[in-house]
SERO-4910 file (N, C-alpha, C, O; in steps of 0.05 Angstrom, whole numbers):
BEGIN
 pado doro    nc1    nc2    nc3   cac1   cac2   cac3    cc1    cc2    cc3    oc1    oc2    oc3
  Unk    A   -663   2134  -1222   -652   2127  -1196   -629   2147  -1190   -612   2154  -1207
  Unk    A   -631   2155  -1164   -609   2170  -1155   -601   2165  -1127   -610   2150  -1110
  Unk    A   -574   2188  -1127   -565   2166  -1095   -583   2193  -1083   -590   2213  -1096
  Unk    A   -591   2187  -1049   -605   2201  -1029   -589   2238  -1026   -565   2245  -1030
  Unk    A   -606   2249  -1021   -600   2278  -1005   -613   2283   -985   -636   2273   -984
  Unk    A   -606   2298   -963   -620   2305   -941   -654   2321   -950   -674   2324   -937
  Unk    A   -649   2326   -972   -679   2333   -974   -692   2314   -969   -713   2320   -957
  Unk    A   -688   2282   -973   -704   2262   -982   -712   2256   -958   -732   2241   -955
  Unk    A   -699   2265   -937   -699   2250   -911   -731   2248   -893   -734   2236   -872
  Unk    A   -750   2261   -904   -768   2258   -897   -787   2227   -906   -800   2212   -891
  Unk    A   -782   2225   -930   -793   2210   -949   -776   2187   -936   -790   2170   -925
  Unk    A   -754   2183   -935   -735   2152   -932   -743   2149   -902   -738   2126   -894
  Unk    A   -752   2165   -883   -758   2150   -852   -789   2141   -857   -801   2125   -843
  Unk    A   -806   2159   -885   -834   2140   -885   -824   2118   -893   -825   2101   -876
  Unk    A   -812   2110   -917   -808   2086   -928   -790   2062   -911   -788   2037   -911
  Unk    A   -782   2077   -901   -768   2059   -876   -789   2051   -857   -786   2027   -851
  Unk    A   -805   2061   -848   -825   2048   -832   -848   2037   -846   -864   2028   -830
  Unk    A   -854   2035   -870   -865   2021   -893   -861   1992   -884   -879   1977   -876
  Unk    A   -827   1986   -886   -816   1965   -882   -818   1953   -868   -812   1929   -871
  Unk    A   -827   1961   -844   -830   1944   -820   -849   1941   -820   -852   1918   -813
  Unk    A   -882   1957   -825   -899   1950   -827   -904   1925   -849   -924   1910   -849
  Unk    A   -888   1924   -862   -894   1900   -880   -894   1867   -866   -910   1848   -863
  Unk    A   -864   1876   -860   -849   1856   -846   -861   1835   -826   -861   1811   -824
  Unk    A   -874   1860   -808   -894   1849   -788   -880   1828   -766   -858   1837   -759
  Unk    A   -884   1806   -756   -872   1791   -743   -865   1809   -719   -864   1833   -717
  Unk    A   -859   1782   -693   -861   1799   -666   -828   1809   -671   -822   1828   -657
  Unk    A   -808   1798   -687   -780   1814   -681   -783   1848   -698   -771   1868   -690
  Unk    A   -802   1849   -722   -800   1870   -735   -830   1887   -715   -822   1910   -712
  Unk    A   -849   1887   -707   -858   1892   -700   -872   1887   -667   -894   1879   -660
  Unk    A   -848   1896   -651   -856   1884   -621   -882   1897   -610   -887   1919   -620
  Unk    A   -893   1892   -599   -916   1902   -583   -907   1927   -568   -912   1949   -578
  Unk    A   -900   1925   -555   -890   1952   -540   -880   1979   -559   -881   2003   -555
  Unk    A   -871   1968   -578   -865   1993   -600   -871   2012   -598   -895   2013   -595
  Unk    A   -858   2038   -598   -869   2063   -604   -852   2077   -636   -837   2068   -654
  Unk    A   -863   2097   -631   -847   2118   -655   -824   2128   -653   -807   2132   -670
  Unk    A   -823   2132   -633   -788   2145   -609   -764   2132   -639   -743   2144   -645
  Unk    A   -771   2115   -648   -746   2099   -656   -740   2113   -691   -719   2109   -704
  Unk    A   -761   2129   -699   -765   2146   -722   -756   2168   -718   -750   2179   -739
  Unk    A   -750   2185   -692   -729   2205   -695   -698   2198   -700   -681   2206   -716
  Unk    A   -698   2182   -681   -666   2165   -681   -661   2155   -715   -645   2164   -731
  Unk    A   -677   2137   -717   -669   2138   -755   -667   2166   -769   -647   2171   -783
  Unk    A   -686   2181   -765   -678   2209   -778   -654   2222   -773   -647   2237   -792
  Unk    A   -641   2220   -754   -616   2231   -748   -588   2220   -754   -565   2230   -758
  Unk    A   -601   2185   -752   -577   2171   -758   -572   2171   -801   -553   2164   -815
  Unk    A   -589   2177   -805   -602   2178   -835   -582   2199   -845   -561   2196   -858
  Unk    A   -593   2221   -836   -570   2243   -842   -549   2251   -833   -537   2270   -842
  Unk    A   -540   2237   -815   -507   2223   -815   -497   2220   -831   -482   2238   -839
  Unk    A   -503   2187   -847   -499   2173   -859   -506   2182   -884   -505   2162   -899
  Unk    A   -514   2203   -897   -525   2203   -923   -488   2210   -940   -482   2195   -959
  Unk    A   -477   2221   -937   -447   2228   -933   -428   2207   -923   -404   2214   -923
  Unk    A   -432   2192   -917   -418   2164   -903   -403   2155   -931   -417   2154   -951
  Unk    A   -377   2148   -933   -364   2128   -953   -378   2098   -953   -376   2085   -973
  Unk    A   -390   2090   -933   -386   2060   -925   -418   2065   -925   -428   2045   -914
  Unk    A   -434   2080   -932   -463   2067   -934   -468   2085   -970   -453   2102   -981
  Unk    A   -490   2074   -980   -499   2083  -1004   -537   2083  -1000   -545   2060   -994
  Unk    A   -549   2095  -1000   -581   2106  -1005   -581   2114  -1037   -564   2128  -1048
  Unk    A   -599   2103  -1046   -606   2106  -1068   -637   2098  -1066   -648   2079  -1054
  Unk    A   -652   2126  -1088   -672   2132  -1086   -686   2135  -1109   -674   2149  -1126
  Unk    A   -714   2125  -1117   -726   2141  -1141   -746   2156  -1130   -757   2156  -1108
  Unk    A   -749   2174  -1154   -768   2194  -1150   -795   2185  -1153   -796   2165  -1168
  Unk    A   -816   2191  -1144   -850   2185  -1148   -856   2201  -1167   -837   2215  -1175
  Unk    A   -877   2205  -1176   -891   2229  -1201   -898   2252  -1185   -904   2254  -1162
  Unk    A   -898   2266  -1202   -904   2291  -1194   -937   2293  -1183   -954   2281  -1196
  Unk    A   -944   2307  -1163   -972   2312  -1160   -973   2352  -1162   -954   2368  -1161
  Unk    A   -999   2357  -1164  -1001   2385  -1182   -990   2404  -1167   -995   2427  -1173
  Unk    A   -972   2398  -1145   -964   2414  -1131   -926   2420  -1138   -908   2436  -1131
  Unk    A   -930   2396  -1158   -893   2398  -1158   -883   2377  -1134   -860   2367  -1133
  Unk    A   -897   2373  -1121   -888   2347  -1096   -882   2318  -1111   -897   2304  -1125
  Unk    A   -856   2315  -1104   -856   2281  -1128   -858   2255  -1098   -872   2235  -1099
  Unk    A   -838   2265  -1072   -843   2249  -1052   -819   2227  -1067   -805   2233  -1087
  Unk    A   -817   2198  -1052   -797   2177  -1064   -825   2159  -1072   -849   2160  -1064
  Unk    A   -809   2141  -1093   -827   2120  -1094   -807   2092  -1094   -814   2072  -1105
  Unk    A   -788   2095  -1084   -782   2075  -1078   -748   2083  -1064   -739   2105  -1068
  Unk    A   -730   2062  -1046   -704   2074  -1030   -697   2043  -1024   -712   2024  -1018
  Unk    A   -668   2045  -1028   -646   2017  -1020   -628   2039   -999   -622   2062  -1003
  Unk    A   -625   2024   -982   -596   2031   -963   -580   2004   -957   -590   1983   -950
  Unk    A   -550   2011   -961   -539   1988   -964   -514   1996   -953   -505   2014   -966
  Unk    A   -494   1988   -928   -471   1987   -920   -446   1971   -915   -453   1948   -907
  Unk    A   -417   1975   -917   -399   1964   -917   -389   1960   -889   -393   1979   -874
  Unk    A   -379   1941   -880   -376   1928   -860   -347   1919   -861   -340   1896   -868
  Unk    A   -329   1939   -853   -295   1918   -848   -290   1902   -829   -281   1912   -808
  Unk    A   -293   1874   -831   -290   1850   -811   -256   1844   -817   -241   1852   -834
  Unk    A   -255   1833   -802   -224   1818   -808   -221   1792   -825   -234   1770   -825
  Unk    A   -202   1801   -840   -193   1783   -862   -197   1747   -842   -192   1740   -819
  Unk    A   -209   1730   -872   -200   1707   -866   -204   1683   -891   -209   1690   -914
  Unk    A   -202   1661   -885   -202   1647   -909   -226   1645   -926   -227   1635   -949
  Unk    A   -255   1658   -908   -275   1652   -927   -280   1685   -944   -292   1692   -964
  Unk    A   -263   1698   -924   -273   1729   -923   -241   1745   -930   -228   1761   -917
  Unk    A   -235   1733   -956   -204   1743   -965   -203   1781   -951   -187   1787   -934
  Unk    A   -216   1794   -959   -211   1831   -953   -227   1841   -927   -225   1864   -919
  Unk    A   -242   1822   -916   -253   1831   -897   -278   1844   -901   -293   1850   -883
  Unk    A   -282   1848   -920   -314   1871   -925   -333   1858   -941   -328   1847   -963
  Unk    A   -362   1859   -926   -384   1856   -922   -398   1878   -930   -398   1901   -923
  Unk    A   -409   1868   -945   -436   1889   -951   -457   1884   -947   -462   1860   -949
  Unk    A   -482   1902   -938   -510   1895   -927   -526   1909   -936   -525   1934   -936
  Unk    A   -544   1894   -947   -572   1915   -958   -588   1908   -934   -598   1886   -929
  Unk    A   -592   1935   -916   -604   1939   -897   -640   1945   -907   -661   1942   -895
  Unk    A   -635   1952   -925   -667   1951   -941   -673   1963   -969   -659   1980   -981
  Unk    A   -693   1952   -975   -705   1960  -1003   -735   1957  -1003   -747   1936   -996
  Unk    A   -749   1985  -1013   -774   1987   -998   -783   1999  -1024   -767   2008  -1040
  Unk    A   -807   1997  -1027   -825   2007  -1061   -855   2018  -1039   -864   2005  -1021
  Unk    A   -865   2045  -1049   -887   2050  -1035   -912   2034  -1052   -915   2041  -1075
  Unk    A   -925   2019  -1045   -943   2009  -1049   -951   2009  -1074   -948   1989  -1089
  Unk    A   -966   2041  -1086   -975   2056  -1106   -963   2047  -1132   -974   2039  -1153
  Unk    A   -925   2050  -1125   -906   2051  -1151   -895   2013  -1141   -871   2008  -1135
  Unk    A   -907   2000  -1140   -903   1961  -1138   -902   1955  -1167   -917   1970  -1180
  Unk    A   -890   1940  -1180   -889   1924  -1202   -876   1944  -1220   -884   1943  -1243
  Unk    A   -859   1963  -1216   -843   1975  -1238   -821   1972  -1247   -813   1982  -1267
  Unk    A   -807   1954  -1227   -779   1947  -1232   -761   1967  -1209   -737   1965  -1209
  Unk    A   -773   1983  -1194   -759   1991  -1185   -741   1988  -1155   -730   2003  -1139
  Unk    A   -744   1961  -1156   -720   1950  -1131   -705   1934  -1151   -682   1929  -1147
  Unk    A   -721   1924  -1175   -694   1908  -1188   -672   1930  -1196   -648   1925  -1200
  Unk    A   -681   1948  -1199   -659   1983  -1205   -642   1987  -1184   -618   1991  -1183
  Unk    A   -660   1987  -1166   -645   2000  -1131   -621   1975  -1120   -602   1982  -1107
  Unk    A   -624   1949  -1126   -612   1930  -1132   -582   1925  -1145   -561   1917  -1134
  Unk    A   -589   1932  -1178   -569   1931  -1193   -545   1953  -1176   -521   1951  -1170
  Unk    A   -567   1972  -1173   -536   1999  -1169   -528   1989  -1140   -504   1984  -1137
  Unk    A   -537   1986  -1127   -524   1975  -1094   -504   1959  -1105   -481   1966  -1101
  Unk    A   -510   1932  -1122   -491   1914  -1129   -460   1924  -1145   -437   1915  -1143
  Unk    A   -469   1942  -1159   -455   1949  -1174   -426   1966  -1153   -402   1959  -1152
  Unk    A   -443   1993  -1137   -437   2002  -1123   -415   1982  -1105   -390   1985  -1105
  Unk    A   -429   1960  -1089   -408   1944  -1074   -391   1928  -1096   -367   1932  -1090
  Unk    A   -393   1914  -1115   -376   1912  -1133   -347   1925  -1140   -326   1912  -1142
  Unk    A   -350   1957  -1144   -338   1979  -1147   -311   1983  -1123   -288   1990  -1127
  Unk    A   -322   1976  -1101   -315   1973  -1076   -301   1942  -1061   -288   1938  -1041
  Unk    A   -309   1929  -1076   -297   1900  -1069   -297   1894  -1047   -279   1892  -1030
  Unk    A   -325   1888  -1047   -335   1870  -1031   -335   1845  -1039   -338   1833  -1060
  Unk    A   -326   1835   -998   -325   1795  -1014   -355   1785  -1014   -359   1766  -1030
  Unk    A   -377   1794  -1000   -398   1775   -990   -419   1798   -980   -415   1814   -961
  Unk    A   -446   1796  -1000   -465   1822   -998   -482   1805   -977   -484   1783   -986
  Unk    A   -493   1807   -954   -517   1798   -938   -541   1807   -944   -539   1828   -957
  Unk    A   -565   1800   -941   -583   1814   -936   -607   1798   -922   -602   1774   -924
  Unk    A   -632   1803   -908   -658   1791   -898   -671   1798   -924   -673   1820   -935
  Unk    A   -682   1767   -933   -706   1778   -950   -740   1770   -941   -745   1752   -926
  Unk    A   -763   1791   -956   -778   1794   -945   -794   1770   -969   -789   1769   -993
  Unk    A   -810   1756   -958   -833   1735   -979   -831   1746  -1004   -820   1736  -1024
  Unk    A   -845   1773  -1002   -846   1784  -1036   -824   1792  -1050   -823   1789  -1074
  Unk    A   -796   1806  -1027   -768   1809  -1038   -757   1782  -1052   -748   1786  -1075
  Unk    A   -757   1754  -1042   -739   1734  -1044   -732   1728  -1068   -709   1719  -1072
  Unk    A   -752   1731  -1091   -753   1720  -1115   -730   1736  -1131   -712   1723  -1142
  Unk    A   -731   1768  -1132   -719   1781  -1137   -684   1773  -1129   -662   1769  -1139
  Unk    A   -696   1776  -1108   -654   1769  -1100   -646   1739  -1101   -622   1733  -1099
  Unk    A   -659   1724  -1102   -652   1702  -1119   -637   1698  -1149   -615   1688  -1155
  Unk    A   -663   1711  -1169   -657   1719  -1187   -632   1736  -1195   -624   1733  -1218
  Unk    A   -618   1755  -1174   -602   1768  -1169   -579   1756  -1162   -558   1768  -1162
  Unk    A   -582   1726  -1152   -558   1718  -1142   -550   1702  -1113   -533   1685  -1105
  Unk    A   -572   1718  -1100   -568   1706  -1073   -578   1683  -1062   -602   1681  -1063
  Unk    A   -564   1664  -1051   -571   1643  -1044   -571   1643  -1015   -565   1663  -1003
  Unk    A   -580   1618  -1001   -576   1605   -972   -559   1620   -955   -538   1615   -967
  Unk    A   -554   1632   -939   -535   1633   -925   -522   1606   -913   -538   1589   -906
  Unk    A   -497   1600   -911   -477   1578   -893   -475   1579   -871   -471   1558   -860
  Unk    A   -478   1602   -857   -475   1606   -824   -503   1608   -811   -524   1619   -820
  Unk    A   -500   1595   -790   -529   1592   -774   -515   1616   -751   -494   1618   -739
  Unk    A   -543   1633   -754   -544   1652   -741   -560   1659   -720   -579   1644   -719
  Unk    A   -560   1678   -699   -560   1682   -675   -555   1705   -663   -533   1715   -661
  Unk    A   -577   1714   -655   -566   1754   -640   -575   1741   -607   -588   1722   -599
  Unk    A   -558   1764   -594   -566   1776   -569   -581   1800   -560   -565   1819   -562
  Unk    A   -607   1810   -549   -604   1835   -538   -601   1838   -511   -614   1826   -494
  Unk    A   -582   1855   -507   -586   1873   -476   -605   1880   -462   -601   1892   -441
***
């Protein structure tokens, strides 16, 4: 496991759209959808690969005879400074925005990896309260990991 480089950035917008294909559902996958929204991650990607307040971490896939290893698996996870309060002593929030395994490399352990180091990582950083959406096959894992129920009933708007 390693943290991301812009080389990777090809590989982390497939595996990023992996995720939503998984996900499915009309909020992860609206009808009208296009691709348009895979350049915009690519750009916002390599922004952020340099960001203090986000962490990408990536493993490598095997090699194929070309020397091409590709990822076989990517966590992205960011810090969030809210304002201090009594449930939220420092204000910061952490979010695993995702953790994605390509199909091929499933059952190796490698989101419980991509996992530990996010945790560790926000740990390091002192964080009060890690969030995340988990996916049917994710849940067990971050259970296992720690996470429980959320307390707040939640609610978005879009424009």
């Amino acid at each position: 496991m390693r943290q991301a480089v812009e080389y990777d950035l090809v590989e982390l917008v497939r595996l990023r759209a992996l995720l939503f294909e998984n996900l499915g559902g009309r909020f992860f996958s609206p009808a009208s959808a296009d691709d348009d929204w895979l350049d915009a991650l690519a750009v916002v990607l390599k922004e952020q690969l340099t960001a203090d307040a986000v962490r990408i971490l990536v493993v490598d896939g095997d090699s194929d005879g070309d020397g091409d290893r590709g990822l076989a698996a990517c966590g992205i996870a960011t810090i969030e400074q809210r304002l201090p309060g009594p449930h939220l002593r420092n204000g910061r929030i952490g979010h695993v925005i995702g953790v994605v395994t390509d199909p091929s490399y499933r059952r190796r352990g490698h989101s419980r990896s991509i996992m530990r180091g996010l945790l560790d990582w926000f740990g390091e950083r002192e964080v009060a309260r890690v969030d995340l959406y988990a996916s049917a096959e994710g849940e067990p894992l971050y259970r296992e990991l720690g996470f429980t129920n959320h307390p707040d009933p939640a609610l978005y708007w879009r424009p």
